[in-house]
PyMOL CGO cylinders between C-alpha atoms (Angstrom):
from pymol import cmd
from pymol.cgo import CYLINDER

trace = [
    CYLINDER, 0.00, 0.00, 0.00, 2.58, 2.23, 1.15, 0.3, 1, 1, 1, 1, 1, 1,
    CYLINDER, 2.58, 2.23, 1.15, 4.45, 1.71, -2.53, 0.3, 1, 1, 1, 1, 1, 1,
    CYLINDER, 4.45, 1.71, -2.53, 1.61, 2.75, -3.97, 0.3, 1, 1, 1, 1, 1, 1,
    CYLINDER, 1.61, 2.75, -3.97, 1.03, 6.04, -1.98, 0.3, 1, 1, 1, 1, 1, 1,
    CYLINDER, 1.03, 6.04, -1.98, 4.91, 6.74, -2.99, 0.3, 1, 1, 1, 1, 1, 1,
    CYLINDER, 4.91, 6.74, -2.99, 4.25, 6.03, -6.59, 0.3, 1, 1, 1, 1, 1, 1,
    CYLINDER, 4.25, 6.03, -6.59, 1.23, 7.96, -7.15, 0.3, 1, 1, 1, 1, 1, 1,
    CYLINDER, 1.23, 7.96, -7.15, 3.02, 10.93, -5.38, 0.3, 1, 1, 1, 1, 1, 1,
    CYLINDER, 3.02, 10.93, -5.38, 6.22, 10.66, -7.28, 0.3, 1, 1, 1, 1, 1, 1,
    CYLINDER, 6.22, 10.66, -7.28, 3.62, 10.66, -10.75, 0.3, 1, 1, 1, 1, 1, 1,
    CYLINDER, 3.62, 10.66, -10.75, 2.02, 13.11, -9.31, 0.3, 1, 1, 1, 1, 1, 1,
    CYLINDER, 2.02, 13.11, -9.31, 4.87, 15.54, -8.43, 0.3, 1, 1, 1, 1, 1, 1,
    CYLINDER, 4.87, 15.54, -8.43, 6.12, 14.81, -11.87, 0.3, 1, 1, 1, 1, 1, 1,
    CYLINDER, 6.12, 14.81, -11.87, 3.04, 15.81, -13.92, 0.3, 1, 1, 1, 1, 1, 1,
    CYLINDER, 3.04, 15.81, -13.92, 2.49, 18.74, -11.58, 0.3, 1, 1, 1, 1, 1, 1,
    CYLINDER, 2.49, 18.74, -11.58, 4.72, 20.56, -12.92, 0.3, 1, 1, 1, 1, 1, 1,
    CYLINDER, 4.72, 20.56, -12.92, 3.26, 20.12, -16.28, 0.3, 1, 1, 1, 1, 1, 1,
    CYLINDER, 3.26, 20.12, -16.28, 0.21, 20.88, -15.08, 0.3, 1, 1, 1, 1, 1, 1,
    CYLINDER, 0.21, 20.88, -15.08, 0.58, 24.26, -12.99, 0.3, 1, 1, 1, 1, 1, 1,
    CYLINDER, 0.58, 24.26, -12.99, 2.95, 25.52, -16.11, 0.3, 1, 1, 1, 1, 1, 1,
    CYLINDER, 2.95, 25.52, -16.11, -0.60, 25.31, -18.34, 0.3, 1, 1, 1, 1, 1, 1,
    CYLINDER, -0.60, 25.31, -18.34, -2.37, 26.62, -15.65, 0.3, 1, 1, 1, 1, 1, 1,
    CYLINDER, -2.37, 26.62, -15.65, -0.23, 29.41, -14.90, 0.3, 1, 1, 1, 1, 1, 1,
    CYLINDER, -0.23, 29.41, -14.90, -1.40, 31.90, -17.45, 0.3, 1, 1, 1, 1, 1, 1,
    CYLINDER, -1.40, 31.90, -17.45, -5.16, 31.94, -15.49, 0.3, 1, 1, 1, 1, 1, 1,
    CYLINDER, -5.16, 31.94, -15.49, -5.49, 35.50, -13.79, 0.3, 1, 1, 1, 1, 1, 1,
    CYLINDER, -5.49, 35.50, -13.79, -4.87, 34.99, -9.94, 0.3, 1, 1, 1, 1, 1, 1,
    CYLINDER, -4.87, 34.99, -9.94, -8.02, 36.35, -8.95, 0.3, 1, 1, 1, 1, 1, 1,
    CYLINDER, -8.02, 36.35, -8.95, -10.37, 33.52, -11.36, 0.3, 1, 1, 1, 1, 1, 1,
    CYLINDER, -10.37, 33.52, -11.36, -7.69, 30.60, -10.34, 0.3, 1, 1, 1, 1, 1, 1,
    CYLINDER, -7.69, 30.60, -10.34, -8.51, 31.43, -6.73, 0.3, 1, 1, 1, 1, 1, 1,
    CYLINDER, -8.51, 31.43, -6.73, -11.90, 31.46, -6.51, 0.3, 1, 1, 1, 1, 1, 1,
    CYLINDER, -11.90, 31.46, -6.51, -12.39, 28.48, -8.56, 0.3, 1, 1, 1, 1, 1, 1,
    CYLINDER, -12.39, 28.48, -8.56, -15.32, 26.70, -7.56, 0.3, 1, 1, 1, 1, 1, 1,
    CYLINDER, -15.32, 26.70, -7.56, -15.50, 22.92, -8.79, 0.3, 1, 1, 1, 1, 1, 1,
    CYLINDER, -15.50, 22.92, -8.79, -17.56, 19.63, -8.47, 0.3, 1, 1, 1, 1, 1, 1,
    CYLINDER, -17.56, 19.63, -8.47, -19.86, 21.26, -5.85, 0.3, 1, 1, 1, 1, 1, 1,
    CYLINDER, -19.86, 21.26, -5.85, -17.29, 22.85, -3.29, 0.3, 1, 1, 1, 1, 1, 1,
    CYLINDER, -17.29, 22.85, -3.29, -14.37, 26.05, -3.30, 0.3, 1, 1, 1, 1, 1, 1,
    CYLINDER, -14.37, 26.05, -3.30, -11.51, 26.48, -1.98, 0.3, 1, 1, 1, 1, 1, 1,
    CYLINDER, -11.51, 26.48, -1.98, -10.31, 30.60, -1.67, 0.3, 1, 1, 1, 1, 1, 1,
    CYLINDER, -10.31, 30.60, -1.67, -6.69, 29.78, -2.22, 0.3, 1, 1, 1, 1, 1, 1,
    CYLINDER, -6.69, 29.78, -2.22, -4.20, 31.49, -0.88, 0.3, 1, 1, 1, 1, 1, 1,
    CYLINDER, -4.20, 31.49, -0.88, -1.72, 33.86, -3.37, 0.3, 1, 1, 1, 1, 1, 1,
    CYLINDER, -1.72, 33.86, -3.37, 1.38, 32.49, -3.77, 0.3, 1, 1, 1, 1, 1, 1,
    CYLINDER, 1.38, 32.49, -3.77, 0.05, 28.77, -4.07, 0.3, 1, 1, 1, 1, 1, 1,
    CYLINDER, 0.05, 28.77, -4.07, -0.49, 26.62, -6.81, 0.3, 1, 1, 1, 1, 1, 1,
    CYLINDER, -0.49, 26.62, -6.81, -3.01, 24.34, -7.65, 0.3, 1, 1, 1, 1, 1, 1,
    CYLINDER, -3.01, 24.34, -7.65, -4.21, 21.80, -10.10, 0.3, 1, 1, 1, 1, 1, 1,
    CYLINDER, -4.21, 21.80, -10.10, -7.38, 19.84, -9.64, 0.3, 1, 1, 1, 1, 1, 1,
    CYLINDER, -7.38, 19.84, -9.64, -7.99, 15.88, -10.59, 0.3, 1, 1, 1, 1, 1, 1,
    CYLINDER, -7.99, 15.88, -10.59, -10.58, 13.54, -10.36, 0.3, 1, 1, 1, 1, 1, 1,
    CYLINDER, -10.58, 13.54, -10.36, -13.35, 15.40, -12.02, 0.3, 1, 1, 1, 1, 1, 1,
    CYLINDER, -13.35, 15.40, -12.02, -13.11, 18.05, -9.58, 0.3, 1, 1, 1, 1, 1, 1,
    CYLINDER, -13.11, 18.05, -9.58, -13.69, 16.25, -6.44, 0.3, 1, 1, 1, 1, 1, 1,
    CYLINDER, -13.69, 16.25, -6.44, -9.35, 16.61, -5.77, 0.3, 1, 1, 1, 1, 1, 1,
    CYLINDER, -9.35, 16.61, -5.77, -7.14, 19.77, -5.16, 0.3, 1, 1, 1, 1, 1, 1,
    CYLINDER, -7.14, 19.77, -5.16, -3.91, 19.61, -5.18, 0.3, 1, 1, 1, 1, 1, 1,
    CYLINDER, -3.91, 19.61, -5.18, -1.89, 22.19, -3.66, 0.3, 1, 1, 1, 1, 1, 1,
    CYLINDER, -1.89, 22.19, -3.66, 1.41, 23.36, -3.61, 0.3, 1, 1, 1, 1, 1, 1,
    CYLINDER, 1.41, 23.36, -3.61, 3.25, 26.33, -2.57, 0.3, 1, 1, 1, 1, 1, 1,
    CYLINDER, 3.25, 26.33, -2.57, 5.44, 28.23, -4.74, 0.3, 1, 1, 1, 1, 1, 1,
    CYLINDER, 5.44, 28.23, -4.74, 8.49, 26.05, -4.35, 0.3, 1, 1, 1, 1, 1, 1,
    CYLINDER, 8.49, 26.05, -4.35, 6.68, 22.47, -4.85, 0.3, 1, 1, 1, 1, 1, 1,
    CYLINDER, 6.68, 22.47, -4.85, 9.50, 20.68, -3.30, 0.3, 1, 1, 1, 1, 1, 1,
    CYLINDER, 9.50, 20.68, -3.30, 8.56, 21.52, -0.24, 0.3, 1, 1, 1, 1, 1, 1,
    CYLINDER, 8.56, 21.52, -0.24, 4.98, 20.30, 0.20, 0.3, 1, 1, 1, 1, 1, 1,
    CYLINDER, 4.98, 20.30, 0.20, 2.04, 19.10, -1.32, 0.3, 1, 1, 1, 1, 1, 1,
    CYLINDER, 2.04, 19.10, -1.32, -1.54, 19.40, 0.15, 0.3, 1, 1, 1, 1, 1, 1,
    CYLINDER, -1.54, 19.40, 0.15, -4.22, 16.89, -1.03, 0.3, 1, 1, 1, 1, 1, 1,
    CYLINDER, -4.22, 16.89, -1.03, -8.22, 17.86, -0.45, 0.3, 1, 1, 1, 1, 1, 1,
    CYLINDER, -8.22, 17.86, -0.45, -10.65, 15.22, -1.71, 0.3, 1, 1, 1, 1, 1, 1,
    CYLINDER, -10.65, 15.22, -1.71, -14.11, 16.66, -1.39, 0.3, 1, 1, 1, 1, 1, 1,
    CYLINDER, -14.11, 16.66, -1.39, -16.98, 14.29, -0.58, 0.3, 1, 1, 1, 1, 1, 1,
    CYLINDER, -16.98, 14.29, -0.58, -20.66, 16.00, -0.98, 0.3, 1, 1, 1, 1, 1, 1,
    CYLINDER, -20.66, 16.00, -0.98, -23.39, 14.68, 1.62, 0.3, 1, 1, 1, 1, 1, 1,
    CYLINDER, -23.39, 14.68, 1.62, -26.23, 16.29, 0.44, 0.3, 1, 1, 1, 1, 1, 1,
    CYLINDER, -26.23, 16.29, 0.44, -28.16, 13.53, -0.45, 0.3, 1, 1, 1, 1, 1, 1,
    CYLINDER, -28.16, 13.53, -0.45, -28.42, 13.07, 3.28, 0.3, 1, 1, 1, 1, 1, 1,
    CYLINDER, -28.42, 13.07, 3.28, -28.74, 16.83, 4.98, 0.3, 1, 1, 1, 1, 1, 1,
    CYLINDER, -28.74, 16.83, 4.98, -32.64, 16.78, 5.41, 0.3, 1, 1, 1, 1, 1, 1,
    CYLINDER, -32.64, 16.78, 5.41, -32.42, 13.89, 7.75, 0.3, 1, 1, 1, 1, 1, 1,
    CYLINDER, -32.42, 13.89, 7.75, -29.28, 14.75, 9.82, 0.3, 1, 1, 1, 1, 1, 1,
    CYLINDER, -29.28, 14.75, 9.82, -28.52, 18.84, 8.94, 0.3, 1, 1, 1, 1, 1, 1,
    CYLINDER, -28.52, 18.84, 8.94, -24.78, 18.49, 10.34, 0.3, 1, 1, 1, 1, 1, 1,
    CYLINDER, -24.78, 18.49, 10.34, -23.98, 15.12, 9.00, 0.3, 1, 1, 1, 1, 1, 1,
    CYLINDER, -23.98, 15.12, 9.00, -20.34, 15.48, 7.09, 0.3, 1, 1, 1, 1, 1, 1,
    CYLINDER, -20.34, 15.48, 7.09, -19.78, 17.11, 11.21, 0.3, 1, 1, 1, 1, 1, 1,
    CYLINDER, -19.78, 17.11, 11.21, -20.98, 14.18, 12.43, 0.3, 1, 1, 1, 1, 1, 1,
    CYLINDER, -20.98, 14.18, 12.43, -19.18, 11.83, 10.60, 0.3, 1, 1, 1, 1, 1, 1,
    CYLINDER, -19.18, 11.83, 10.60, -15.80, 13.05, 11.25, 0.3, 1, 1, 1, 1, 1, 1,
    CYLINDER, -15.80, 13.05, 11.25, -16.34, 13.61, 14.85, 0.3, 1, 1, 1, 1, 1, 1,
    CYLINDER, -16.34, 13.61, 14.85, -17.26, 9.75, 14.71, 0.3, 1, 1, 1, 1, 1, 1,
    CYLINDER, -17.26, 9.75, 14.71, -14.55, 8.65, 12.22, 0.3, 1, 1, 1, 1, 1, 1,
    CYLINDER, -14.55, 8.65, 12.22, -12.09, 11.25, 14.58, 0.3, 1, 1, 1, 1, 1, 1,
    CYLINDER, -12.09, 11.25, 14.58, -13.34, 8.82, 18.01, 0.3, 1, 1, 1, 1, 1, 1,
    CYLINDER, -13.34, 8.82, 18.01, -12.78, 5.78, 16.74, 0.3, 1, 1, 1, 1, 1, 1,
    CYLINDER, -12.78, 5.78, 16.74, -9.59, 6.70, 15.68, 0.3, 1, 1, 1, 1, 1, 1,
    CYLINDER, -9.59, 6.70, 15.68, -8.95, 7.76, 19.28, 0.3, 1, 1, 1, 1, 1, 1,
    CYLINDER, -8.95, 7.76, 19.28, -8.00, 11.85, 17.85, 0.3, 1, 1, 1, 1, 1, 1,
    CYLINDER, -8.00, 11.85, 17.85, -9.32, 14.79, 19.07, 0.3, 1, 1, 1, 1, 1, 1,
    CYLINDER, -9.32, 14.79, 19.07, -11.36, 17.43, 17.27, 0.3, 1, 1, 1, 1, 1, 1,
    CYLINDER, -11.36, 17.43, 17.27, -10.69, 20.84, 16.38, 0.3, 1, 1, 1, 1, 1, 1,
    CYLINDER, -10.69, 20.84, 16.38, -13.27, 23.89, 15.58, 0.3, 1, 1, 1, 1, 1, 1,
    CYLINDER, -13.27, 23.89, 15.58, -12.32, 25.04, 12.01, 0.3, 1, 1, 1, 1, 1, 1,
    CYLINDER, -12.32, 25.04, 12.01, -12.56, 28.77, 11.91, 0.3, 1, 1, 1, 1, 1, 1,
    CYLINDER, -12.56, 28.77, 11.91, -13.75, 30.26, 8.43, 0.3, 1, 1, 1, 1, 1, 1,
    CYLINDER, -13.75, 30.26, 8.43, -16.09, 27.90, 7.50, 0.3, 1, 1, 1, 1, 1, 1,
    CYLINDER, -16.09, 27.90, 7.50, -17.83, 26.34, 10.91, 0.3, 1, 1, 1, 1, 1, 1,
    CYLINDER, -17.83, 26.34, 10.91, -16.42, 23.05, 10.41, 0.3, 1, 1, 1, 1, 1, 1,
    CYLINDER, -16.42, 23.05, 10.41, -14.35, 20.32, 12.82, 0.3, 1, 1, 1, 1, 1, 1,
    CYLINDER, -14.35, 20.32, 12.82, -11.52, 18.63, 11.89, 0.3, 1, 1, 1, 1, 1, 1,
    CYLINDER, -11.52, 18.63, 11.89, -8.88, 15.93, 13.40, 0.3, 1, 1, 1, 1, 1, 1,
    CYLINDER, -8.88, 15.93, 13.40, -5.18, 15.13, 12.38, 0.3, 1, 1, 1, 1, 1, 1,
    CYLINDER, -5.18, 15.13, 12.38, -3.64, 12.02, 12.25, 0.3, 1, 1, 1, 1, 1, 1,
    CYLINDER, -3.64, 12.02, 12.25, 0.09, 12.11, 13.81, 0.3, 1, 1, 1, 1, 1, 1,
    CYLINDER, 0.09, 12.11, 13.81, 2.91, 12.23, 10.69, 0.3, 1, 1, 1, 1, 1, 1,
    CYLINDER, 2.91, 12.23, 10.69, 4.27, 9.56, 9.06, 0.3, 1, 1, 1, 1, 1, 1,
    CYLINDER, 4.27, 9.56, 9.06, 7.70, 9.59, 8.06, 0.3, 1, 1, 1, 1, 1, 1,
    CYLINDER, 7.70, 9.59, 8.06, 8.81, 7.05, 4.87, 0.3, 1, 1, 1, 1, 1, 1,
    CYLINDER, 8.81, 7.05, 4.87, 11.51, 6.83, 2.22, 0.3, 1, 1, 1, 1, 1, 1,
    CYLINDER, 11.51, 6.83, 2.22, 10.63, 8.32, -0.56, 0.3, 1, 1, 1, 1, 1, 1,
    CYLINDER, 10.63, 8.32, -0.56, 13.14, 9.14, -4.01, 0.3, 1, 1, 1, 1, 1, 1,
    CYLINDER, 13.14, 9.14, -4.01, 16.09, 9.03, -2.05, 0.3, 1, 1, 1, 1, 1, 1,
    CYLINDER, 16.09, 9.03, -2.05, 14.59, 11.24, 0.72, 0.3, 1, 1, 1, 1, 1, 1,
    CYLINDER, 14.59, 11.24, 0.72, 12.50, 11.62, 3.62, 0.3, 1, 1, 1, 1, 1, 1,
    CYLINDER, 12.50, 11.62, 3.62, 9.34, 12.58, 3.77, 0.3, 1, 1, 1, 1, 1, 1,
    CYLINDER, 9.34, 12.58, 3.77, 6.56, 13.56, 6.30, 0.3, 1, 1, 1, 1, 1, 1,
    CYLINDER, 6.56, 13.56, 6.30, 3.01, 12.81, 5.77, 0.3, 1, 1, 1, 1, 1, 1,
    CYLINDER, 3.01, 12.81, 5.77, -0.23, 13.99, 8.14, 0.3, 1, 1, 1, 1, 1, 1,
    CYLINDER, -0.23, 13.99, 8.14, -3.32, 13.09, 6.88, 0.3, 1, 1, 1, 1, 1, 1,
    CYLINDER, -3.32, 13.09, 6.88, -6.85, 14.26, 8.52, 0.3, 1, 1, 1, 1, 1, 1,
    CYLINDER, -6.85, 14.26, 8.52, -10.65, 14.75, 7.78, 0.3, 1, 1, 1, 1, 1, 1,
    CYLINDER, -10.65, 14.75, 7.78, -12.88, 17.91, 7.89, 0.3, 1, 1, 1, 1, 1, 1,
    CYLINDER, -12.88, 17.91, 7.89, -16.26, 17.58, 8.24, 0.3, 1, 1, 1, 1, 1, 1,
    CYLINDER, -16.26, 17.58, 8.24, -18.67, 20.53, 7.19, 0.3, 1, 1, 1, 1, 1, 1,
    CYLINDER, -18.67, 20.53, 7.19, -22.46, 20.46, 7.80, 0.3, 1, 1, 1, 1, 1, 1,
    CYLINDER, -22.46, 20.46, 7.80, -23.04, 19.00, 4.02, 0.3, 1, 1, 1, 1, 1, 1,
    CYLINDER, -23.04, 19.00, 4.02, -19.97, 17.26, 2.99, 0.3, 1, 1, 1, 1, 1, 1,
    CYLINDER, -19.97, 17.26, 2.99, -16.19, 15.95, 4.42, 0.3, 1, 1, 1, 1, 1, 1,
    CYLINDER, -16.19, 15.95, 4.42, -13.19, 16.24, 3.06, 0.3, 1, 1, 1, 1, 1, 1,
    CYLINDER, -13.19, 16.24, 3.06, -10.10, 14.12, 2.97, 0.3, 1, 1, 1, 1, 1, 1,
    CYLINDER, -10.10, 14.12, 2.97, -6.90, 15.62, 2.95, 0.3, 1, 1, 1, 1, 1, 1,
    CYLINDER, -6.90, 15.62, 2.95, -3.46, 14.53, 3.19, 0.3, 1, 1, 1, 1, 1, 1,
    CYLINDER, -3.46, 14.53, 3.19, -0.22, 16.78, 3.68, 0.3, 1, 1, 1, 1, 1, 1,
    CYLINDER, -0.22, 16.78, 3.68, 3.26, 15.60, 2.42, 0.3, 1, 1, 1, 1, 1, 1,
    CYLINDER, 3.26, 15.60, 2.42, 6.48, 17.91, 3.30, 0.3, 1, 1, 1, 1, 1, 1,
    CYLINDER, 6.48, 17.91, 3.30, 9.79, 17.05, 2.42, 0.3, 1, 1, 1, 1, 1, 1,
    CYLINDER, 9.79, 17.05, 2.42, 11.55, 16.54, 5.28, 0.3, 1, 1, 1, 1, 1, 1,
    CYLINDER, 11.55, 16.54, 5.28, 14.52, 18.87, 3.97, 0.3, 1, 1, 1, 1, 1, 1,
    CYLINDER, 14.52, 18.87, 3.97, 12.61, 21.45, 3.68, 0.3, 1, 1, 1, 1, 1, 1,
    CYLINDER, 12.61, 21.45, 3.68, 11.38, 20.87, 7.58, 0.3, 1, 1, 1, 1, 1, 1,
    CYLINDER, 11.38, 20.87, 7.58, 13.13, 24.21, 8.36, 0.3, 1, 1, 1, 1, 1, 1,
    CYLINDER, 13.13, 24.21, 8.36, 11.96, 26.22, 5.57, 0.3, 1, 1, 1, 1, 1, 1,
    CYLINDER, 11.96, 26.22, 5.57, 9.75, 29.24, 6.78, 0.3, 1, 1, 1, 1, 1, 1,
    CYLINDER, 9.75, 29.24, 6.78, 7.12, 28.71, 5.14, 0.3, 1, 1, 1, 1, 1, 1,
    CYLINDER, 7.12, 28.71, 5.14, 6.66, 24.48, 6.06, 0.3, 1, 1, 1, 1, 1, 1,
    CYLINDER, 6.66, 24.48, 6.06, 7.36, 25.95, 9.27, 0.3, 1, 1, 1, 1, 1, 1,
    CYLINDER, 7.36, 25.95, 9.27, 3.93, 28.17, 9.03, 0.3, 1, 1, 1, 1, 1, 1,
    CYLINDER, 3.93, 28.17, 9.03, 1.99, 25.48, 7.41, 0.3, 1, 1, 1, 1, 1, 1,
    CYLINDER, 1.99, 25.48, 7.41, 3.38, 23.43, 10.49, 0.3, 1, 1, 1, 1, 1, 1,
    CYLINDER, 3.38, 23.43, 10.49, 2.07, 25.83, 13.06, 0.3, 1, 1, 1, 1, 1, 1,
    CYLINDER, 2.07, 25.83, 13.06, -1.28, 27.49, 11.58, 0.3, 1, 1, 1, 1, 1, 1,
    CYLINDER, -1.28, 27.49, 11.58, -1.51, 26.92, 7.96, 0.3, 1, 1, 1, 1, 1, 1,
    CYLINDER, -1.51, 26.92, 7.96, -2.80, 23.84, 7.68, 0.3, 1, 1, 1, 1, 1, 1,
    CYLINDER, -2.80, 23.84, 7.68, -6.11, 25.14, 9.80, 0.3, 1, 1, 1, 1, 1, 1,
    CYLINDER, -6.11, 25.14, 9.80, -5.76, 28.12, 7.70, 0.3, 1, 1, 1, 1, 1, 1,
    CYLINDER, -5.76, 28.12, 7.70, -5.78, 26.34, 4.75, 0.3, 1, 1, 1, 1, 1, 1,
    CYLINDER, -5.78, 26.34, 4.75, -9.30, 24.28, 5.87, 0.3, 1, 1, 1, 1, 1, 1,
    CYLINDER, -9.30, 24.28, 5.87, -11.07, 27.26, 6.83, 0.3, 1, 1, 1, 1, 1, 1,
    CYLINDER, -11.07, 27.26, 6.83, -10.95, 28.27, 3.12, 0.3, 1, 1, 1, 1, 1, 1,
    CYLINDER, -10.95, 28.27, 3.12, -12.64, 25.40, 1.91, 0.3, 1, 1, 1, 1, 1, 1,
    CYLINDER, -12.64, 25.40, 1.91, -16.74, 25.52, 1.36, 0.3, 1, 1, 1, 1, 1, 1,
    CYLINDER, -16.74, 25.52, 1.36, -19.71, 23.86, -0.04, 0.3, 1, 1, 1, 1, 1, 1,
    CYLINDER, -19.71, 23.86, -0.04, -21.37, 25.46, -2.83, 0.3, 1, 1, 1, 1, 1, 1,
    CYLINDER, -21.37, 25.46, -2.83, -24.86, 26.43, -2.40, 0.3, 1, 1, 1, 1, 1, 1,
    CYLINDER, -24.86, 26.43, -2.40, -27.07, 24.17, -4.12, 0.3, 1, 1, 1, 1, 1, 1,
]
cmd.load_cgo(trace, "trace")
């Protein structure tokens, strides 16, 4: 499983770059308030993104990619909001217990959240750090997972994802009405 993970992120990293080079002529202002497959993310300047799987995946990076690479997979529960009005909340409060993690409020968007502790593996001759975790908002969850290269552990800005940006980060994501 694990070679997998590595695999898909080395792809990944490779055909990033490909990606965010066709995507960097977009104006700033329309890249960041793209809205896609039902939820929006208000992304940060200086960041670069690239979305896969129809929509429902963001992939983040800041402006040095080596450093590290966010992951949000958006999951829509609306199918299910008349009968339980908070229930992509409820579900990661539940997922977050059995896991034994505790929750956090998610300023920006009203949500709750919970963070797994970091991995470290071999990865391309390095060392890497990955933290995944879950966000739940009233109508949907989402997914995300958070590699950083552990040679860039000392960079400032891993540093601030590290201490804030990561919460940051999740408070920019929301539902779209509908």
């Amino acid at each position: 499983m694990m070679d997998r993970w590595l695999s898909r992120f080395l792809r990944v990293r490779r055909m990033m770059s490909l990606v965010l080079a066709c995507t960097a002529w977009m104006p700033q202002a329309q890249a960041a308030d793209k809205e896609s497959a039902g939820w929006r993310m208000n992304v940060p300047n200086g960041y670069r993104q690239a979305y896969e799987d129809e929509g429902q995946t963001l992939v983040l990076t800041p402006a040095n990619p080596e450093q590290f690479l966010v992951r949000f997979t958006y999951h829509s529960l609306k199918d299910y909001v008349k009968e339980r009005p908070k229930v992509g909340r409820e579900f990661i409060e539940h997922l977050a217990g059995k896991k034994g993690l505790k929750t956090f409020a998610v300023e920006g968007n009203g949500g709750v959240a919970y963070l797994e502790p970091p991995v470290v593996s071999e990865q391309d001759g390095g060392r890497v750090q990955e933290t995944a975790g879950g966000l739940g908002l009233d109508d949907a969850y989402v997914t995300f997972t958070v590699v950083i290269d552990e040679a860039a552990m000392s960079d400032p800005a891993v540093k601030e994802l590290l201490r804030s940006g990561i919460q940051v980060l999740l408070g920019r994501i929301h539902s779209a009405p509908g």
